[in-house]
C-alpha positions in Angstrom: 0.0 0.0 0.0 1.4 3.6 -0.9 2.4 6.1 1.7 -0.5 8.0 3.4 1.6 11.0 3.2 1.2 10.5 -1.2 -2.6 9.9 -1.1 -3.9 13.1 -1.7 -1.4 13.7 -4.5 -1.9 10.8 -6.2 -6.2 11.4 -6.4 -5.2 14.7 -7.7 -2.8 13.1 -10.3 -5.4 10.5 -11.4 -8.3 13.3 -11.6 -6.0 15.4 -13.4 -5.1 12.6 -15.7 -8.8 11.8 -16.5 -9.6 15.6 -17.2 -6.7 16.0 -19.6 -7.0 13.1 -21.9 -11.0 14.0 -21.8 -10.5 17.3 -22.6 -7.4 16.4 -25.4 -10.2 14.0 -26.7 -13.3 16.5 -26.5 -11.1 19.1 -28.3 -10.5 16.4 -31.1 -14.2 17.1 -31.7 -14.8 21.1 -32.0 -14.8 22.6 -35.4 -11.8 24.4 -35.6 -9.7 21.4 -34.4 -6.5 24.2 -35.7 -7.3 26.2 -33.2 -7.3 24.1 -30.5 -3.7 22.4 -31.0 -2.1 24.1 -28.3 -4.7 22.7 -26.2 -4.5 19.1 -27.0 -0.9 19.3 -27.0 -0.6 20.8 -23.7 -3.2 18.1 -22.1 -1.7 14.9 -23.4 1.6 16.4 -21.9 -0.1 17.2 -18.8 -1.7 13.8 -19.0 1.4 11.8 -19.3 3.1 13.4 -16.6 0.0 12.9 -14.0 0.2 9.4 -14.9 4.4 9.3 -14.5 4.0 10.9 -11.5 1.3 8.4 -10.0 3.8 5.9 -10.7 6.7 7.1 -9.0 4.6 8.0 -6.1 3.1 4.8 -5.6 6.6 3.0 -5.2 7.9 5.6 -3.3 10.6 6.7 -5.8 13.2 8.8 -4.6 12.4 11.0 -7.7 8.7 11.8 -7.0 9.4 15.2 -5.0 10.9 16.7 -8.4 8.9 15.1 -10.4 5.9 17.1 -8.8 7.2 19.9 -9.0 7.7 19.5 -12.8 4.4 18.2 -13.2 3.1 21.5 -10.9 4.4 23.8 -13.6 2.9 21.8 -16.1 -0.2 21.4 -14.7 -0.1 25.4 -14.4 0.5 25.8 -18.4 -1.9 23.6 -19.3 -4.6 25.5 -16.7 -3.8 28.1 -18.6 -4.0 27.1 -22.1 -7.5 25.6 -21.0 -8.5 29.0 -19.5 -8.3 30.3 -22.9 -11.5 28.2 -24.4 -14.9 29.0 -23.4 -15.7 25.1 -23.6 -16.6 23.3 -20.5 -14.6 20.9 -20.8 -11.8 23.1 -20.8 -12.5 25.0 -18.0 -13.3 21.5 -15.7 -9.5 20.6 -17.4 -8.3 23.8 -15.8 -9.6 23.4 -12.3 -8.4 20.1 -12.0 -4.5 21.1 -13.3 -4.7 23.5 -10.7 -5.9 21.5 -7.9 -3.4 19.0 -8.9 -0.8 21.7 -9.3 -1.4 22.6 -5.3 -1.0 19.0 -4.0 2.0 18.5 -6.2 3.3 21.6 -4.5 2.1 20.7 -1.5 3.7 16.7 -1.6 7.2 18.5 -3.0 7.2 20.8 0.1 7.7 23.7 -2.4 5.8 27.0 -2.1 3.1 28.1 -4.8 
């Protein structure tokens, strides 16, 4: 079983994870797919980390303090690239990169 002190992190990761490869997906789908590359790139990179960084936390790597705090500033780029959109499903994307950003923080012991 993972460390208590990672729990909260790794919920944050995983919810973070969902919301970016929804939101990579749902963007797929608007009409102006051009428009909203930045977007998908930025969540699939957000995505990938989340999931990286559920990894590492969940064997207790040695590496999952800096690996939070990577994934905290890209959690914060990718909250605001979703900002950007008026689509809900970018703006639920948003709140969760920077929920996700805070616990990273938090877990890393490094100040927002």
């Amino acid at each position: 079983m993972t460390s208590r002190k990672y729990q909260n992190c790794i919920e944050a990761c995983l919810d973070c994870a969902q919301a970016c490869e929804h939101c990579a997906d749902a963007c797929l789908g608007e009409s102006d797919v051009q428009k909203m590359a930045d977007c998908i790139r930025t969540d699939r990179d957000c995505a990938t980390m989340c999931w990286t960084a559920v990894a590492l936390m969940s064997r207790e790597s040695n590496f999952s303090a800096q690996t939070c705090q990577l994934l905290a500033e890209l959690c914060e780029a990718c909250a605001s690239e979703c900002e950007r959109h008026d689509m809900q499903h970018c703006q639920d994307c948003a709140t969760a990169c920077r929920k996700c950003a805070a616990e990273c923080r938090e877990m890393a012991g490094v100040g927002a």
